[in-house]
C-alpha positions in Angstrom: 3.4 -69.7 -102.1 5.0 -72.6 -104.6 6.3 -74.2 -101.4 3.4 -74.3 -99.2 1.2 -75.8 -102.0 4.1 -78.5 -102.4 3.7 -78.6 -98.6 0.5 -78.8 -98.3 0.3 -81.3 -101.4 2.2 -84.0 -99.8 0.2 -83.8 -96.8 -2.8 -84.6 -99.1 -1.1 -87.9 -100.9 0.7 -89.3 -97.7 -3.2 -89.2 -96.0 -4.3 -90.9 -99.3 -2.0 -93.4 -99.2 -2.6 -94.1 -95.4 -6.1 -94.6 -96.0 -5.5 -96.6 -98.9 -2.9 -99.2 -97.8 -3.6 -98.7 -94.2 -6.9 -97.9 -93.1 -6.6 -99.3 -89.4 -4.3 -96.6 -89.1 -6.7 -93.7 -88.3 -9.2 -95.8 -86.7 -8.7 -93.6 -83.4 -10.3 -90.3 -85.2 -14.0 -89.5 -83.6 -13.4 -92.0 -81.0 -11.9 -90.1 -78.3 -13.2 -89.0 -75.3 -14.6 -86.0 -75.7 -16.1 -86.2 -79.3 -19.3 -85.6 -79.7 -21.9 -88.0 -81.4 -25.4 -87.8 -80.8 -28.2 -89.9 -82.6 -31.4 -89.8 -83.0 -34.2 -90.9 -85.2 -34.0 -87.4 -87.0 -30.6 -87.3 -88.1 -27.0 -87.8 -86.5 -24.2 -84.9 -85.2 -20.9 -85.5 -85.0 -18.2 -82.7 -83.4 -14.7 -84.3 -83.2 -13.3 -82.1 -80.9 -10.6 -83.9 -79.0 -9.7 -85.3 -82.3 -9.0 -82.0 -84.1 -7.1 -80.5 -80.6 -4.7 -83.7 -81.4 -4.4 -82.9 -84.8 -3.6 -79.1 -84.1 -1.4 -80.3 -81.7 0.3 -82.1 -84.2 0.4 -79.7 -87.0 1.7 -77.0 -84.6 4.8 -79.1 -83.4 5.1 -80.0 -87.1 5.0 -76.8 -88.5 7.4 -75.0 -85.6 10.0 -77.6 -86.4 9.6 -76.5 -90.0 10.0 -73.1 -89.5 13.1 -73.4 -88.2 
C-alpha cells in the first residue's frame, strides 16, 4: 500500500510541476475530437472523452510495464 501511495504521489508532483513550469504542455486536454462541449446561455457541459481514453491508454501501458 506504502508503494502505490509513493506511486501514486509522484504522479501528483510531476503533473504539478508540469503545469507549473510548463503549462503549454497539456494544452491538447479537452481539445480532441470527440470531446464534448456544449454551451448555452444556461450553463456549460464538458465530457472529455477521447482525452481520458488517451490517458487510460497511457496509464495502462505505464502500469503493465510496471508490473513487470
Amino acid at each position: 500500500m506504502a508503494r502505490w501511495l509513493m506511486i501514486l504521489g509522484a504522479i501528483v508532483f510531476v503533473t504539478g510541476a508540469l503545469l507549473h513550469f510548463a503549462p503549454w504542455s497539456l494544452n491538447w486536454f479537452g481539445k480532441l475530437p470527440g470531446d464534448i462541449r456544449i454551451e448555452s446561455q444556461h450553463g456549460k457541459v464538458f465530457i472529455p472523452v477521447t482525452s481520458m481514453l488517451v490517458i487510460s491508454a497511457v496509464l495502462t501501458l505505464l502500469l503493465h510495464l510496471f508490473k513487470r
